[in-house]
C-alpha positions as a printed NumPy array, in Angstrom:
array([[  0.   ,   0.   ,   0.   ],
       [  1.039,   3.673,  -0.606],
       [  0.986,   6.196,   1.406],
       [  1.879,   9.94 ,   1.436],
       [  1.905,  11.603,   4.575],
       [  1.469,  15.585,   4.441],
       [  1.298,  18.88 ,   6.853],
       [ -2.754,  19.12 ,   7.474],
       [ -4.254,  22.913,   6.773],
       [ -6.817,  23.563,   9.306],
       [ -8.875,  25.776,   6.935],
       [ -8.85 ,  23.819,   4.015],
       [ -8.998,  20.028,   5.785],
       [-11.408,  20.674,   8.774],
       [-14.38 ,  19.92 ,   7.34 ],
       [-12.992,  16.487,   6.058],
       [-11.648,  15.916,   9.748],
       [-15.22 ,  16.857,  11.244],
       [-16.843,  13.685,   9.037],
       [-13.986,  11.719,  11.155],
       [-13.594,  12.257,  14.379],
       [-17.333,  12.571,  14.679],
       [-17.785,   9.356,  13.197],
       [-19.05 ,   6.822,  15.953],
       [-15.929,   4.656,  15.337],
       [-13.607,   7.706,  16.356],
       [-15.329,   7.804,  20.103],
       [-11.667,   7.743,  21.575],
       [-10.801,  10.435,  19.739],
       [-12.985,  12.387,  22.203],
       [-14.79 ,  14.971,  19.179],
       [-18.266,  13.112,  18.878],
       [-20.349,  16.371,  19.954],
       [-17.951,  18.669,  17.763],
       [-19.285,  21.231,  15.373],
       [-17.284,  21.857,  12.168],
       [-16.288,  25.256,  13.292],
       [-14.645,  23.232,  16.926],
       [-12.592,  20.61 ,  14.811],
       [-11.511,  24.047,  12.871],
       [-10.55 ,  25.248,  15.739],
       [ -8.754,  22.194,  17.497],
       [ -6.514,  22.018,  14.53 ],
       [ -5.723,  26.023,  13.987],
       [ -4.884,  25.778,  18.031],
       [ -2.64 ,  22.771,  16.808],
       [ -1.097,  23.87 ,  14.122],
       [  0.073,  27.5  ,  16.181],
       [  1.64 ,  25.063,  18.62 ],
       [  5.551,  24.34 ,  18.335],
       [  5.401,  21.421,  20.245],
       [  1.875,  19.373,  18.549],
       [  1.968,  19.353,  14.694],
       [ -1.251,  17.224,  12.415],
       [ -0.374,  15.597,   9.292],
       [ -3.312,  14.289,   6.87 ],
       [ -2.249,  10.734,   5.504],
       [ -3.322,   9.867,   1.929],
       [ -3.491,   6.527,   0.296],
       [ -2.994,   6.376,  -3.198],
       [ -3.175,   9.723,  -3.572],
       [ -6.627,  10.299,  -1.199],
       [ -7.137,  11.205,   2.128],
       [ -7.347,   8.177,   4.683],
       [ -6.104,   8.928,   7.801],
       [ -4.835,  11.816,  10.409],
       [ -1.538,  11.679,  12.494],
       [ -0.276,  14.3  ,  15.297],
       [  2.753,  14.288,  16.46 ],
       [  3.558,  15.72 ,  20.079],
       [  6.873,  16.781,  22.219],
       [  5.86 ,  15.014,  25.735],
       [  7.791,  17.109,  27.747],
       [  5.167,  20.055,  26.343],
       [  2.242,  18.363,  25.247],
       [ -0.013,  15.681,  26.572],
       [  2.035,  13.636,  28.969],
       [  3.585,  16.746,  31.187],
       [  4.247,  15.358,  34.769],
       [  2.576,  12.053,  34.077],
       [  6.219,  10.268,  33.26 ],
       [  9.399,  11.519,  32.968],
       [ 10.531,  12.276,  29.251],
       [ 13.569,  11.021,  27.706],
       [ 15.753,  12.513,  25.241],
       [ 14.152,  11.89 ,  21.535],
       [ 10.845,  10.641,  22.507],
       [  8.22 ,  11.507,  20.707],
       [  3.992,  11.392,  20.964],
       [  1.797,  10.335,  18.583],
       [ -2.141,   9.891,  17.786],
       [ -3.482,   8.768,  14.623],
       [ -6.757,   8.286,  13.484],
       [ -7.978,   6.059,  10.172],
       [-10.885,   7.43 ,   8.227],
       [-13.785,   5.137,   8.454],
       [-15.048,   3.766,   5.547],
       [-17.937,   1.366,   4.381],
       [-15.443,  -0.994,   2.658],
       [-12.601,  -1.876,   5.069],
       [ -9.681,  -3.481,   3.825],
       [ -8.286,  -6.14 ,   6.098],
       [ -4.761,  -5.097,   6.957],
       [ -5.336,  -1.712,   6.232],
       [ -5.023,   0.158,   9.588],
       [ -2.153,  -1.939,  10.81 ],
       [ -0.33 ,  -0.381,   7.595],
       [ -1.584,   2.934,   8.628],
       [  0.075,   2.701,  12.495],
       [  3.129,   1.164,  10.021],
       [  3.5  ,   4.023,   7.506],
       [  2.997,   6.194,  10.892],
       [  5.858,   4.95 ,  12.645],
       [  8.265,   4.869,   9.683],
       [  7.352,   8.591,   9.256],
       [  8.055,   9.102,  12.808],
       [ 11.52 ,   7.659,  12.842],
       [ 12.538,   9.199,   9.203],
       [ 13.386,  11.668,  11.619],
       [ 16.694,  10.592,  13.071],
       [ 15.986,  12.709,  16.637],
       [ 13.774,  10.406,  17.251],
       [ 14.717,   7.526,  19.305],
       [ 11.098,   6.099,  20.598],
       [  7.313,   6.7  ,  20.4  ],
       [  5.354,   7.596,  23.081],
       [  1.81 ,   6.895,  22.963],
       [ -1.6  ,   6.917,  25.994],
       [ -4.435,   5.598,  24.071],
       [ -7.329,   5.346,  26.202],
       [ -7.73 ,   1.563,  28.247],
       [-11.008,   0.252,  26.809],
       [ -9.283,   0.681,  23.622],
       [ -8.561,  -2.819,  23.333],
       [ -8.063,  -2.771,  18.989],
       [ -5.102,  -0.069,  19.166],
       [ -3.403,  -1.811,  22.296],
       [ -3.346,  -4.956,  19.46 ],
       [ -2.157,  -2.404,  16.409],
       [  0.441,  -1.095,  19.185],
       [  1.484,  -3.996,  19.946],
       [  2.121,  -5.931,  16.097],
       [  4.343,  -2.559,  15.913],
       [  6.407,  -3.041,  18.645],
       [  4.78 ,  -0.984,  21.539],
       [  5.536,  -2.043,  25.071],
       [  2.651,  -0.813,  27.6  ],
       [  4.412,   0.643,  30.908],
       [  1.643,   1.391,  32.782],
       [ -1.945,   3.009,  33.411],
       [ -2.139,   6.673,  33.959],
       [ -4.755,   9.16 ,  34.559],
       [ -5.319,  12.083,  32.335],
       [ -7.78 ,  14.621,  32.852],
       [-10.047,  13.191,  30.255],
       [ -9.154,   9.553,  30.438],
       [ -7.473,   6.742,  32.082],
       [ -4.989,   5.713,  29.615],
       [ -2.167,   3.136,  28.805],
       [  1.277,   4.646,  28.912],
       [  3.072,   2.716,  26.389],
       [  6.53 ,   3.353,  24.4  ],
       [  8.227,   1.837,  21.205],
       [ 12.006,   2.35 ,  19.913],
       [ 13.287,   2.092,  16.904],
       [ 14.479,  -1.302,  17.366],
       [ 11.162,  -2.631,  18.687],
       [  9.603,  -1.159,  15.802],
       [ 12.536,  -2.928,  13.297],
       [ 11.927,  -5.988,  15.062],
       [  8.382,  -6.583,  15.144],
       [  7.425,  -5.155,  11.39 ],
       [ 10.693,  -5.835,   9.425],
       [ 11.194,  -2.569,   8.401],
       [ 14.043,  -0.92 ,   8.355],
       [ 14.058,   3.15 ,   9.894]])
């Protein structure tokens, strides 16, 4: 599968993002009673941030998924563990669809995580999906996640979990 993965523009992408993350698959993602003018929003306040930047994934050339990227030590995860030096968080978020492809969001989190460590600073992914969400503990896992341990954020209990480079390597085959 192909992907491309590219800066998101609030203004021009929101709207596409509002049919998402209201979608009842995306409850995690913690938008269901979002207007279009709120996921606008979300994203402008993201993309004025230095340390929280959204990407819009395409496949073959259309629009399939949504990525953020986060600095821990700023965003997210501040006083809830103790960040190391080239860790970095990430969400992601696959469009639904009415004709899933089986394999298809495992080589989403994949194409994520390459993208993530293309950038040699980075030495491990961070991630705190909530608990109940038992599919993306399995997609964390085939990818090499270890989960740490629970935590409680202000809007969730989550699962504090963390992937290097070499966990990644070894549990996809590919090479970063």
């Amino acid at each position: 599968m192909t992907f491309t993965i590219r800066p998101l523009d609030p203004l021009t992408d929101a709207r596409l993002l509002h049919g998402w993350v209201t979608h009842p698959k995306a409850t995690f993602w913690m938008m269901q009673d979002a207007g279009p003018a709120d996921v606008e929003r979300a994203y402008l306040d993201i993309a004025a941030d230095e340390h929280h930047h959204a990407f819009l994934g395409l496949h073959e050339g259309e629009p399939a998924f949504l990525m953020e990227r986060y600095d821990p030590a700023h965003r997210e995860l501040v006083g809830l563990y103790e960040p190391e030096p080239g860790d970095v968080g990430m969400h992601f978020l696959v469009a639904p669809t009415d004709t899933p492809v089986h394999g298809f969001t495992r080589a989403v989190i994949t194409a994520v995580m390459r993208h993530l460590f293309e950038d040699p600073a980075v030495r491990r992914v961070v991630v705190e999906p909530d608990v109940r969400n038992t599919a993306v503990h399995a997609l964390n896992e085939a990818v090499g996640f270890v989960p740490e341990r629970e935590i409680q954020k202000p809007e969730k209990k989550a699962l504090l979990s963390f992937c290097t480079r070499e966990r990644f390597t070894a549990a996809t085959g590919v090479a970063v």
